[in-house]
C-alpha positions in Angstrom: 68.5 64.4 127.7 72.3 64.2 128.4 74.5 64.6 125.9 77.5 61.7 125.2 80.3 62.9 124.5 82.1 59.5 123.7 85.2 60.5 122.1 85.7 62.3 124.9 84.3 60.2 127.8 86.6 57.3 130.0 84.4 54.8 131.4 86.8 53.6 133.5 89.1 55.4 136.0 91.7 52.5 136.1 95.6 52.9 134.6 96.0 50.8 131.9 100.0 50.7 132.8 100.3 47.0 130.8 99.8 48.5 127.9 102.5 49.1 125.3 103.1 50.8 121.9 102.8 47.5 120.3 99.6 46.6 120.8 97.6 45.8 117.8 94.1 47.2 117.1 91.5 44.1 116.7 88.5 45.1 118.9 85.6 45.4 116.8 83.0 48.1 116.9 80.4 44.9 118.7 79.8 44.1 121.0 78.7 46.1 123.7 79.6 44.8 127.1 77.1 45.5 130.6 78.8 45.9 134.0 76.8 43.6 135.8 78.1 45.2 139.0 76.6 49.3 138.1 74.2 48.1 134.9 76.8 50.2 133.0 76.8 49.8 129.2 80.3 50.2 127.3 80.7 50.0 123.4 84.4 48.9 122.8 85.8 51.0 119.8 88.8 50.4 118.0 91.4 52.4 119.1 95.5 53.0 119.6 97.3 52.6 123.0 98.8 56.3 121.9 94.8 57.6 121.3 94.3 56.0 125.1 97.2 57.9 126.3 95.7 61.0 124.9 92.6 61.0 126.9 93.8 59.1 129.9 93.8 61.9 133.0 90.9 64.1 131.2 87.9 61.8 131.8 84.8 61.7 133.9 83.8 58.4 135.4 80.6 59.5 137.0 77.5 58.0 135.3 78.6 56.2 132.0 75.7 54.8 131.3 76.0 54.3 127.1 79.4 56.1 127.1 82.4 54.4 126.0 85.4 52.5 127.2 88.3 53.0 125.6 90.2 49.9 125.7 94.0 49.2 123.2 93.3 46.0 121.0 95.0 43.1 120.3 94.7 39.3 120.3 92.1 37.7 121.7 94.3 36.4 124.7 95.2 40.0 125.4 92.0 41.6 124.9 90.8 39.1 127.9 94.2 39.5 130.0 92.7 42.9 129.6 89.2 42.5 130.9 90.5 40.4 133.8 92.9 42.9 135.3 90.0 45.8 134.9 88.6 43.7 137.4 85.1 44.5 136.5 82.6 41.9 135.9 81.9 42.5 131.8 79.1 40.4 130.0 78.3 41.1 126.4 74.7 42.5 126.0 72.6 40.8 123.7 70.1 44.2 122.2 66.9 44.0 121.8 66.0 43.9 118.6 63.5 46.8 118.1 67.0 48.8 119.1 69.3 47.1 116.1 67.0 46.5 113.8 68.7 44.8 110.5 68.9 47.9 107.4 67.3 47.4 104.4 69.3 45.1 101.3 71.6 46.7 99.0 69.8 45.9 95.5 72.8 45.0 94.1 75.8 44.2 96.2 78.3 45.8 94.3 76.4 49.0 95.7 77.5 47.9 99.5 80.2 49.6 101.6 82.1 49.3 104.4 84.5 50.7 107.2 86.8 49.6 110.2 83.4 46.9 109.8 80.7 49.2 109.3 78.2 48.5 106.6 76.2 50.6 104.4 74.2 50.2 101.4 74.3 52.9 98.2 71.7 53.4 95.5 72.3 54.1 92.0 70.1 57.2 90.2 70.3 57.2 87.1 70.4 60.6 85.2 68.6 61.7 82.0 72.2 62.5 80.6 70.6 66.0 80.2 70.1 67.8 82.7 71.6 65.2 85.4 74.4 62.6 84.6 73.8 59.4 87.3 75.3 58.9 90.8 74.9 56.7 93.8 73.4 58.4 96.9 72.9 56.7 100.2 69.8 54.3 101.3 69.8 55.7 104.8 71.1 58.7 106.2 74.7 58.4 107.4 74.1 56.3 110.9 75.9 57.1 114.5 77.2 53.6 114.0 78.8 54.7 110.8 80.1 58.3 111.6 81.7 56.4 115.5 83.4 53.7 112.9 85.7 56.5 111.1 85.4 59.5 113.2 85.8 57.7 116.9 83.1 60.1 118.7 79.7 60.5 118.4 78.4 64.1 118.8 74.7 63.4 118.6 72.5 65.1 120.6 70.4 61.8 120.8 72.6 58.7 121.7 70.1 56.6 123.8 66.8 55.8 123.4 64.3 55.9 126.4 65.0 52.3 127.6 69.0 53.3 127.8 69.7 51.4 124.6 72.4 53.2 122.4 70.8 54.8 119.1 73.4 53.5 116.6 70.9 52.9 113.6 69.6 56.4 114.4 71.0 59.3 112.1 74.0 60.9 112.8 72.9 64.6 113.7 74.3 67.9 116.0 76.9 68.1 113.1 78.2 71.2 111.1 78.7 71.4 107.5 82.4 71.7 108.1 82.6 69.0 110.6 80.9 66.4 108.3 83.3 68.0 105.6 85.7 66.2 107.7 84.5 62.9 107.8 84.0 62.5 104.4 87.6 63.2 103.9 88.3 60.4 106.3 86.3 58.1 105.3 87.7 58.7 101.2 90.9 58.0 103.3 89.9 54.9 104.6 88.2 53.5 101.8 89.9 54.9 98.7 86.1 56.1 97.6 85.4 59.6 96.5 82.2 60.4 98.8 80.4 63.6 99.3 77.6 65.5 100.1 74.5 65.8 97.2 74.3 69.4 95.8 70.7 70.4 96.1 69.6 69.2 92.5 70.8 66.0 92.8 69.1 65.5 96.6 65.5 67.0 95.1 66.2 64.4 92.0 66.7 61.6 94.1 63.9 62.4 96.5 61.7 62.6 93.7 62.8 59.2 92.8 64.7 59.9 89.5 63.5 58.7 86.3 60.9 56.3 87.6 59.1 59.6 89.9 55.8 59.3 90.7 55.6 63.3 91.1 54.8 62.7 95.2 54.8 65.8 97.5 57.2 64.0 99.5 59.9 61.5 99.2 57.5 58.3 98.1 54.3 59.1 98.8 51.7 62.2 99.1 50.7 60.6 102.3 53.5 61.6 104.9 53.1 59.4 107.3 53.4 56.9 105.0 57.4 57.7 104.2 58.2 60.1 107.2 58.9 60.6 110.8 57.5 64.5 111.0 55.7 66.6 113.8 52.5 63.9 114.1 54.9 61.7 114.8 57.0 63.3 117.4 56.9 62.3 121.5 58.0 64.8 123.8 61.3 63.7 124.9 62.2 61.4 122.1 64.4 62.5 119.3 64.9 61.1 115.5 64.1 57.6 114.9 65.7 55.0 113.2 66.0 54.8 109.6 64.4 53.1 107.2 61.4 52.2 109.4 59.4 54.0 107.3 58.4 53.1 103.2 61.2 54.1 100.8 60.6 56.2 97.9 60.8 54.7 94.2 64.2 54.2 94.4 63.8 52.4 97.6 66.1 55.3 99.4 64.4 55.9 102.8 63.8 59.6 105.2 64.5 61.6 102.2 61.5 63.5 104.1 61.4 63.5 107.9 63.6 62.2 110.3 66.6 64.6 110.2 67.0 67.2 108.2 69.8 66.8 105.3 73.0 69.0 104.8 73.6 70.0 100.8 77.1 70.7 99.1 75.8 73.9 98.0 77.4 76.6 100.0 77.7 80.3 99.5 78.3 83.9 101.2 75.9 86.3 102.4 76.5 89.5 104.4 79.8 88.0 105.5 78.6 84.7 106.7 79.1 80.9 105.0 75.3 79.4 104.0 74.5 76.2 103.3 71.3 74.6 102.0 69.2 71.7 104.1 66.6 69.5 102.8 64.2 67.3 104.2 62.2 68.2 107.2 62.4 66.3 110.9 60.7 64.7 113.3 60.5 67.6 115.3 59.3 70.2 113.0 56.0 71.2 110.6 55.4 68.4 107.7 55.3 71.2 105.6 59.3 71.0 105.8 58.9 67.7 104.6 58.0 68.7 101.2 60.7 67.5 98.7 60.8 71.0 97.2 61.0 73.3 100.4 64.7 73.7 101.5 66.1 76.2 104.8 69.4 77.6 105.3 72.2 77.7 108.1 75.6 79.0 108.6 78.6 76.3 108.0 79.2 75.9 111.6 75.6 75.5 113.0 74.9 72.3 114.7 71.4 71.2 115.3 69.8 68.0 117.1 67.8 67.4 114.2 70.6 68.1 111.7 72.1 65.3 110.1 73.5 64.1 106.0 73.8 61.4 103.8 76.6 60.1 101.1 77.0 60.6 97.8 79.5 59.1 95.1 79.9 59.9 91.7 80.0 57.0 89.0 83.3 57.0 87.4 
C-alpha cells in the first residue's frame, strides 16, 4: 500500500497568488471534497497562508487520491472565491458510514475533549489509593483524525481502506516514541490539558479494568476475538481496523488488546540505545501478544505500521 504523506503532499499544482497574510483560518477538518473531474478525494485541513507558502514548490500532483489539499481559510465567501478560481469541479463526499462510524459515548461528559474540532472521549480509573492513585486514560487509541487535527500530517502507514476511503477513525500508527512525545506537547499547548503517555502499570491496570477486573487474559474477555482485532483476524493487505468495533473491557475502554500495539512512558538505556516498553498486541501479529501481561520493547525512534498510543491525564 502507498504511503500518504499528507503534510507533505499538494493536491493541487495551481498558485494560490490571491492569497494574503491576512487570511483567517476557518476551514474545518470536514468535509472532504471529490473531484468529480479525476474521482480525486481532498480533506481540507486548517492551515496558515505562511504554512501554504512553505510547501508551495515542493509538492507532487501525481495521484492524490486521499492526499490533502492545502487550502488558507477564511470566510465562507472567500473560502468559495477560493474554490471557484481553483477551477476544479469540488463536491463534498458524503462517507459511507461503515468508513466514519460514530465512537463510543463518553460516560460522563465532563470526560470529553476536543481540538481545532476534534473529539475524543476519556475514562476515569480509579486507583486503590495504594498501590495506584486514579487517572483518566483514553477510550480509543489516539485516532489519525485526532493526531492530523494538532499535528497537520498523518504518517500512518495505513491511510485508506480498500474501497479508497480515508482511515481517520483508524489508530494513529508508524509513530516513534519521540515523535508522539511531540504531539502530546502540542496538544497540552492547544488545550491547556496535561496529557501523556500511561507508564506500563497504569496501562496493565486499566486493561485489567481497574477495580471492577474480572481477572481476563485479555483486555475484557478470555475470548479474544471477543475484544480484539489479532492474527485470526487479519486479511492480507488490510491493516488495523477501526476502534472500538470490538467489546470494551470493564471500564468500557476499547483495543486495550489487538488492533495496534500501544507505546508506554517507561523508557530506559541499554547498551547505549533508548528502550521503550509496548503493550497490547495487533492485528498483524500472534494473540499471544494480546495478553494483557505480555509487553515487547523498541528503540525511541522505531516506527512500526502496527505501532500506535493512547492518552493519559492525571486527576488534579
Amino acid at each position: 500500500m502507498r504511503k500518504n504523506n499528507i503534510g507533505l503532499l499538494f493536491s493541487i499544482g495551481l498558485a494560490f497568488s490571491s492569497l494574503t497574510a491576512n487570511a483567517q483560518t476557518e476551514v474545518e477538518l470536514n468535509p472532504i471534497y471529490k473531484n468529480l473531474k479525476t474521482g480525486q478525494l481532498s480533506l481540507f485541513l486548517r492551515e496558515s497562508p505562511q504554512k501554504l507558502k512553505q510547501v508551495y514548490g515542493t509538492c507532487s500532483t501525481n495521484g492524490m487520491k486521499g492526499d490533502t489539499l492545502w487550502v488558507a481559510e477564511g470566510s465562507a465567501g472567500q473560502y468559495a472565491q477560493l474554490i471557484k478560481k481553483l477551477r476544479l469541479n469540488l463536491v463534498p463526499v458524503e462517507v459511507k458510514s461503515d468508513t466514519m462510524k460514530t465512537l463510543p459515548s463518553a460516560t460522563d461528559s465532563s470526560l470529553i475533549r476536543e481540538v481545532n474540532g476534534a473529539h475524543f472521549n476519556m475514562v476515569k480509573v480509579e486507583g486503590d489509593s495504594i498501590h495506584q492513585k486514579s487517572f483518566l486514560i483514553g477510550q480509543t487509541e489516539v485516532t489519525q483524525r485526532l493526531w492530523i487535527s494538532v499535528m497537520y500530517s498523518n504518517p500512518s502507514e495505513w491511510t485508506e481502506k480498500e474501497s479508497g476511503w480515508p482511515c481517520y477513525n483508524q489508530p494513529v500508527e508508524n509513530v516513534t516514541w519521540r515523535e508522539v512525545n511531540t504531539f502530546i506537547n502540542r496538544l497540552n499547548k492547544s488545550t491547556g490539558r496535561k496529557f501523556r503517555l500511561p507508564t506500563a502499570h497504569e496501562w496493565e491496570f486499566a486493561a485489567k479494568g481497574g477495580l471492577k477486573s474480572g481477572g481476563h487474559k485479555y483486555a475484557g474477555s478470555d475470548t479474544l476475538q471477543n475484544v480484539a482485532w489479532s492474527k485470526i483476524d487479519f486479511i492480507i493487505g488490510s491493516g488495523p481496523h477501526d476502534v472500538a468495533q470490538k467489546a470494551p473491557n470493564e471500564l468500557g475502554i476499547y483495543d486495550m488488546s489487538g488492533n495496534v500495539w500501544e507505546l508506554c512512558a517507561d523508557v530506559f538505556r541499554r547498551g547505549g540505545m533508548e528502550w521503550v516498553i509496548i503493550k497490547g498486541g495487533c492485528a498483524n501479529e500472534i494473540s499471544t501478544d494480546c495478553d494483557i501481561n505480555r509487553k515487547r520493547l523498541i528503540t525511541s525512534n522505531d516506527k512500526l505500521p502496527f505501532l500506535g498510543f493512547r492518552l493519559v491525564e492525571d486527576i488534579e
